[in-house]
C-alpha positions in Angstrom: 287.4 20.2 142.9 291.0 21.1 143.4 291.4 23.1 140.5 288.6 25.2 142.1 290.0 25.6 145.5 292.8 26.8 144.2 291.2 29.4 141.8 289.3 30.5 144.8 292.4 30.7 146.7 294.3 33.0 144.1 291.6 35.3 143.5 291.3 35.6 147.1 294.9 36.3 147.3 294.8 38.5 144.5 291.9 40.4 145.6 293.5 40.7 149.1 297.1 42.3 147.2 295.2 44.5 145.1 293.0 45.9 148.4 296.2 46.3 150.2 297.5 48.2 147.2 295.0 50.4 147.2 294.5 50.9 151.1 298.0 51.8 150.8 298.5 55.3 150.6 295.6 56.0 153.3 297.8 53.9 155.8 300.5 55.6 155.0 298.7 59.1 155.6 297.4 57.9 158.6 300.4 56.3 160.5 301.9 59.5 158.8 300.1 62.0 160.7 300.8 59.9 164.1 304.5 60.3 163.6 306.7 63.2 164.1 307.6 65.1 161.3 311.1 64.1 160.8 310.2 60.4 160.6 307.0 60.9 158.3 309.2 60.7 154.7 310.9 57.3 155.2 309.9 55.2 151.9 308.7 51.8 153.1 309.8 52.0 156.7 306.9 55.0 156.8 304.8 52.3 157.4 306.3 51.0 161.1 304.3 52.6 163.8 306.8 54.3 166.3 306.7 57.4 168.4 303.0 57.9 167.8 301.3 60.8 168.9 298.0 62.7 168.3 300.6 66.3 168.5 300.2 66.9 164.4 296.7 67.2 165.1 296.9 69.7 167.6 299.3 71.5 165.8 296.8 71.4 162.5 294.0 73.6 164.6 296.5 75.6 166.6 297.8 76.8 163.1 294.2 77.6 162.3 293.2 80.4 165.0 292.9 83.9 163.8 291.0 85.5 161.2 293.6 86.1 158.8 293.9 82.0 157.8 290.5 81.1 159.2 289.4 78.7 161.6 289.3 74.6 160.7 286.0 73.9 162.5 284.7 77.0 159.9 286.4 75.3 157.2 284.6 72.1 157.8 281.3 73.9 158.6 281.4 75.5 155.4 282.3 71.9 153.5 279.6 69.7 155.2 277.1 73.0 154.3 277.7 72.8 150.7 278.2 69.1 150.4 274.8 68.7 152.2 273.0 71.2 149.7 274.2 69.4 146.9 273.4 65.9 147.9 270.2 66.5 149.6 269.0 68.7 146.6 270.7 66.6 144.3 268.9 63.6 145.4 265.4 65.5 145.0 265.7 66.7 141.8 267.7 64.8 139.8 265.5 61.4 141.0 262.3 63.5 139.9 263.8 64.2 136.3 265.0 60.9 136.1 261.7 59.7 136.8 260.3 61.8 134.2 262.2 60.3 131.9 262.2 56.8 132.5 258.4 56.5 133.2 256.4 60.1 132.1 255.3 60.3 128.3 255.9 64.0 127.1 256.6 66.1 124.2 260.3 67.0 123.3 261.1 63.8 126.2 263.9 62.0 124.2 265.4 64.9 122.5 266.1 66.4 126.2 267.4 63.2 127.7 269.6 63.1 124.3 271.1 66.7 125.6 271.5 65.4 129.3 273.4 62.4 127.7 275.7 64.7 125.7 276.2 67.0 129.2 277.2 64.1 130.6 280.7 64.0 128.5 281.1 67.6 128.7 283.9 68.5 131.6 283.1 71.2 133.8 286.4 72.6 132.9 284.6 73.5 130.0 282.1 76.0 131.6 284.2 77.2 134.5 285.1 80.6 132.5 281.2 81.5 131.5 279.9 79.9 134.7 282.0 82.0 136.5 281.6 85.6 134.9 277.8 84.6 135.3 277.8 84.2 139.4 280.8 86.4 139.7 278.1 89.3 142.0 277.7 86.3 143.9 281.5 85.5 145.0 282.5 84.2 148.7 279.3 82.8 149.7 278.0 79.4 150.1 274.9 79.5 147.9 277.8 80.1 144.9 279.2 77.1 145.5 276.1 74.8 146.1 273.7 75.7 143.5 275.0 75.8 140.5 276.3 71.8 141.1 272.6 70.8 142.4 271.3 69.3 139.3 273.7 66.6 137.9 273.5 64.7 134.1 275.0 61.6 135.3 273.5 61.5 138.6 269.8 61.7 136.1 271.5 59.2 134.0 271.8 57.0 137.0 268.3 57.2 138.2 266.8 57.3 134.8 268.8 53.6 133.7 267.7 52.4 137.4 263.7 53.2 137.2 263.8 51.8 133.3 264.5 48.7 135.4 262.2 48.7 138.1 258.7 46.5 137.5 255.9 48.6 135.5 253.2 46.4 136.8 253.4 47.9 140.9 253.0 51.2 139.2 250.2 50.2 137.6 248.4 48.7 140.3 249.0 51.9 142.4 247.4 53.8 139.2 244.3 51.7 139.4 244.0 52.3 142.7 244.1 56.4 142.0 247.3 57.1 142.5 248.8 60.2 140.5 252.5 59.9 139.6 253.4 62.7 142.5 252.3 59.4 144.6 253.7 56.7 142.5 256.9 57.9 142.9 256.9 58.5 146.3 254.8 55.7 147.3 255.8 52.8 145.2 259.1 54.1 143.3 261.5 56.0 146.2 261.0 52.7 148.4 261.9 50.7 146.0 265.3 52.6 144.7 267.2 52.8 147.9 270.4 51.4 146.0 270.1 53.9 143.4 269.8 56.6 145.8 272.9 55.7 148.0 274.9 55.3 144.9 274.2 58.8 143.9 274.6 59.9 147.6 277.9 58.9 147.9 279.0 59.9 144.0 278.0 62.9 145.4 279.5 63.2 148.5 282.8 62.2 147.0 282.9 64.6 143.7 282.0 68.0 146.0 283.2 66.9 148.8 286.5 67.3 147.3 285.9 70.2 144.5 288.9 72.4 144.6 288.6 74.5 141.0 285.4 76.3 141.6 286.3 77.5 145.2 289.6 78.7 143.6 287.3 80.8 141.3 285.0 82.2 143.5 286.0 82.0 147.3 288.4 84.3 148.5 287.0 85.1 152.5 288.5 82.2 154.2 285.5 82.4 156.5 283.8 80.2 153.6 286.8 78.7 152.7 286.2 74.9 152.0 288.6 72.4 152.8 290.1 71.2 149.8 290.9 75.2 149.3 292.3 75.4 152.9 294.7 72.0 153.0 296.3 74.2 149.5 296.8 77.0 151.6 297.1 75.4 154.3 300.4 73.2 152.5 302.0 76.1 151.5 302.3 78.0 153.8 305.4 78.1 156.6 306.7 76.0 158.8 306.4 73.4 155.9 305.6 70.6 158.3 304.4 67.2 156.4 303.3 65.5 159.7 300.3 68.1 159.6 300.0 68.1 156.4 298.9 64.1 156.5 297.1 64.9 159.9 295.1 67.9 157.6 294.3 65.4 154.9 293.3 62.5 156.9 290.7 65.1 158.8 289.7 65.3 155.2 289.4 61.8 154.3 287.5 60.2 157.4 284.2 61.7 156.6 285.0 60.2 152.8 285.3 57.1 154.6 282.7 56.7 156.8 279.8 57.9 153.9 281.0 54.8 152.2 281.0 52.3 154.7 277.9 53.9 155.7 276.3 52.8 152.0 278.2 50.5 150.9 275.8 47.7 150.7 273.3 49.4 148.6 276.3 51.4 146.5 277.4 47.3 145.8 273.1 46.6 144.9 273.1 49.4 142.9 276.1 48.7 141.1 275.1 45.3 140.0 271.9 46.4 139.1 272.6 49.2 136.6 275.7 47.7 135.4 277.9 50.7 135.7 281.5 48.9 136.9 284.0 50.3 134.9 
């Protein structure tokens, strides 16, 4: 029994050292961007809360007020736009191909999950160039950079392994009972695969959320500017103050951070379900 208290007690401590490690760097930006800017690069002591102010904040969106360098509030318009596109149609259509191929027999079915599997390794850095001279009529507006990240291989991947693991035998019952599989999977497997879906949703959220090399590509207007585009432009440009410059990235961060509190329960469900850790 003792030997077990205090293996629960170090793993608790450990866990607690290795959460404070990570959380880290998000204090630091946030006590960062409270701070004036001369006191904002001080190592360790970057840490001790004094002379705390909300003034880098209302420096970030005074900096952002003409047309020239664009407006913040359009900068996060244009962000929660995009990001909303490709979540909510993400979540539609790659949940209906993963369902297709986890419970709908069909000619050719393995041979195109074997080529969504093998998209699945391949790095968007690798299609950026062909991608790119394909929508290039289509530059500086938001459709560009929604639709051609809507449908996803791992986020079918994900739903495909999760609906492989759901029981057959409700399915079944609902067939008996005349359903078609437009209503099985709305009826009997969407209820059932909350976890799945909010682990997708917030994959999502966090991979477009913070896309930077597409926007580079193909958004020049700062009108749709995005805001991992305008913190870059936004960093180098003069005064070179780093007490925005946290304040800019923690207006970045904070809807990050409240999508995965928001689902974290079912992100933990799903996790332990599929087996994905790692």
């Amino acid at each position: 029994m003792v030997r077990r208290r205090a293996a629960k007690t170090a793993d608790y401590v450990a866990m607690t050292l290795g959460g404070l490690l990570f959380a880290a760097p998000i204090l630091y930006m946030i006590i960062g961007s409270l701070k004036p800017d001369g006191e904002v690069l001080g190592g360790l002591g970057g840490f001790v809360p004094r002379n705390l102010s909300l003034g880098n904040y209302t420096d970030v969106f005074r900096r952002f007020d003409s047309d020239a360098t664009g407006h913040l509030t359009g900068f996060f318009a244009t962000s929660l736009i995009v990001t909303t596109i490709v979540v909510v149609g993400g979540l539609i259509i790659n949940s209906m191909a993963g369902y297709a191929f986890a419970r709908m027999r069909w000619r050719g079915r393995d041979l195109t999950y074997a080529a969504v599997l093998a998209l699945v390794v391949l790095p968007f850095e690798a299609i950026a160039v062909p991608l790119f001279y394909m929508l290039n009529d289509y530059r500086d507006t938001i459709g560009v950079q929604a639709v051609p990240f809507v449908a996803n291989a791992f986020s079918i991947y994900l739903f495909t392994t999760f609906f492989r693991g759901l029981p057959k035998e409700i399915e079944e019952a609902a067939r008996i009972d005349g359903a078609g599989p437009w209503r099985c999977y709305l009826r009997v497997v969407v209820p059932m695969s909350k976890p799945a879906f909010a682990t997708v949703a917030i994959l999502t959220f966090l991979t477009q959320w913070s896309s930077f090399l597409w926007p580079v590509l193909m958004v020049s207007d700062p009108s749709v500017r995005p805001l991992p585009l305008a913190i870059s432009v936004f960093q180098g440009q003069p005064p070179f103050q780093w007490g925005d410059i946290m304040a800019f990235g923690v207006l970045m961060v904070a809807p990050v951070l409240v999508v995965f509190l928001a689902f974290q329960r079912w992100f933990v469900r799903s996790v332990a379900a599929t087996g994905i850790k790692g």
